[in-house]
C-alpha positions in Angstrom: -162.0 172.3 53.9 -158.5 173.6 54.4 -156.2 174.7 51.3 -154.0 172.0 51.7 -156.3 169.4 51.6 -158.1 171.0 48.9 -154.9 171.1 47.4 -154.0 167.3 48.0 -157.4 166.6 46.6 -157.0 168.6 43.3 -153.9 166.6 42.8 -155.4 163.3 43.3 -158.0 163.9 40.7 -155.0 164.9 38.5 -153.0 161.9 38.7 -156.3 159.9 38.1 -157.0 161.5 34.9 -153.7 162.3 33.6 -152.2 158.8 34.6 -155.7 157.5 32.6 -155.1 159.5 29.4 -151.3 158.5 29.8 -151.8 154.8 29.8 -155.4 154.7 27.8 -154.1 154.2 24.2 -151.4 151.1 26.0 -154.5 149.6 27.3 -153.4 150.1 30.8 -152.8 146.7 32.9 -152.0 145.2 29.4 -148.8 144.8 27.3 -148.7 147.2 24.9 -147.5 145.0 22.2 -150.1 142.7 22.4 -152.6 146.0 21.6 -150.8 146.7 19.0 -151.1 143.0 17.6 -154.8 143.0 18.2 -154.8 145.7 16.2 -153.4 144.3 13.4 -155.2 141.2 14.0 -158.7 143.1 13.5 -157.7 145.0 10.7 -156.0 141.8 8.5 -153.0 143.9 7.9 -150.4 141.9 6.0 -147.2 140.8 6.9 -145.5 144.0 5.8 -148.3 146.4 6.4 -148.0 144.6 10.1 -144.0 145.1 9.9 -144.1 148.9 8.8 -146.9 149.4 11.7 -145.1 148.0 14.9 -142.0 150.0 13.6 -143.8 152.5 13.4 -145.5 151.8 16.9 -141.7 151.2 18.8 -140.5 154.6 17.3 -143.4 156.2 18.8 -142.8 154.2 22.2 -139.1 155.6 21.6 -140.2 159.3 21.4 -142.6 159.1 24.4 -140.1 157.6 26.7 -138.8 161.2 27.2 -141.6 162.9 28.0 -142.9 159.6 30.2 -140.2 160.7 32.2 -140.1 164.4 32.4 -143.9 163.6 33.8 -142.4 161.4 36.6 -140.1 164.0 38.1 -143.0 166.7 37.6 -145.3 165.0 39.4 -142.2 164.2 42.3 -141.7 167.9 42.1 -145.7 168.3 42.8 -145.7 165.7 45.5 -142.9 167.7 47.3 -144.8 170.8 46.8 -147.9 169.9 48.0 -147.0 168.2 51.1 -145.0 172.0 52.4 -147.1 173.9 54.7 -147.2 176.9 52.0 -147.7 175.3 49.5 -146.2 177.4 46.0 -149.3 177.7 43.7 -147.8 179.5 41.1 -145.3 176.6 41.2 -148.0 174.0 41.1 -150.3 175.6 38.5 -146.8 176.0 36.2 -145.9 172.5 36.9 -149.7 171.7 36.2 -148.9 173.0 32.5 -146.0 171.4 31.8 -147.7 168.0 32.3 -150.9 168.5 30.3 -148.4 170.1 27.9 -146.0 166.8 27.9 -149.6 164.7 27.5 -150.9 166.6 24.5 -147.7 166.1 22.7 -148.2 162.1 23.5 -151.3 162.1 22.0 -150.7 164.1 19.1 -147.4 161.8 18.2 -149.9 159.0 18.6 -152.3 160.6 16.3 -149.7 161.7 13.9 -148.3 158.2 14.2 -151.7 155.9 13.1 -152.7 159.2 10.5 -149.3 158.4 8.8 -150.2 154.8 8.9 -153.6 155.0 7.1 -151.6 155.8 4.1 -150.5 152.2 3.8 -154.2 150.6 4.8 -156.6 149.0 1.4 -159.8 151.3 1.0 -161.2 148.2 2.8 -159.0 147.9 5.7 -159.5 151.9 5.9 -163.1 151.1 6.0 -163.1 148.7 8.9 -160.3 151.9 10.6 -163.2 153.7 10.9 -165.4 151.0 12.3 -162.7 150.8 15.0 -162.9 152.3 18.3 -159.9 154.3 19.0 -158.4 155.8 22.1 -159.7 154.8 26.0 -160.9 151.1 26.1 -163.0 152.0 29.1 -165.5 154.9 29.9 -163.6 157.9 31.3 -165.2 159.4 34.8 
């Protein structure tokens, strides 16, 4: 198998999975909001435990928009790349980085975001939290 196919492939998978941990807490093909109403829903927050959360959820949705982006013109950048006939790996491996890097912080603000929120949840409603499956609503590869 050449280099540049090897190459094409490698980036394939990448888009697969990154796009899949990207989307996975929006439950991809599904309007975000309505996960984050089902989520309410299932834990019987109230009114203003339901208020403070989708704030809370829209400022996240704010602060990833960013980084959403920046991962849009790396992986243009890694398109163009790819498709040269010398291909720049030192380029690609950097550019690489910077997109896990961009995807960590996503899921640590989403982290940080529903830790914060625990503090206004009932012992009960923290109870049925833990019950909850969180993350990926479909098996990973």
């Amino acid at each position: 198998m050449s280099l540049k196919k090897l190459v094409a492939m490698s980036l394939a998978l990448l888009v697969l999975f990154s796009a899949s941990s990207a989307f996975a807490w929006g439950e991809f093909g599904r309007r975000p909001e309505k996960a984050g109403n089902r989520f309410c829903k299932e834990l019987g927050l109230t009114a203003e435990q339901k208020e403070k959360f989708l704030a809370g959820d829209k400022a996240l949705k704010d602060a990833e928009k960013p980084l959403i982006e920046d991962n849009k013109k790396l992986f243009e950048k890694l398109d163009a790349e790819i498709k040269k006939d010398l291909p720049n790996k030192i380029m690609i491996r950097g550019t690489l980085k910077q997109i896990e890097a961009n995807n960590a912080e996503m899921r640590f603000k989403r982290l940080e975001h529903l830790i914060e929120f625990r503090k206004e949840l009932t012992p009960e409603q923290k109870e049925k939290l833990k019950t909850m499956k969180m993350g990926p609503k479909r098996p990973r590869p």
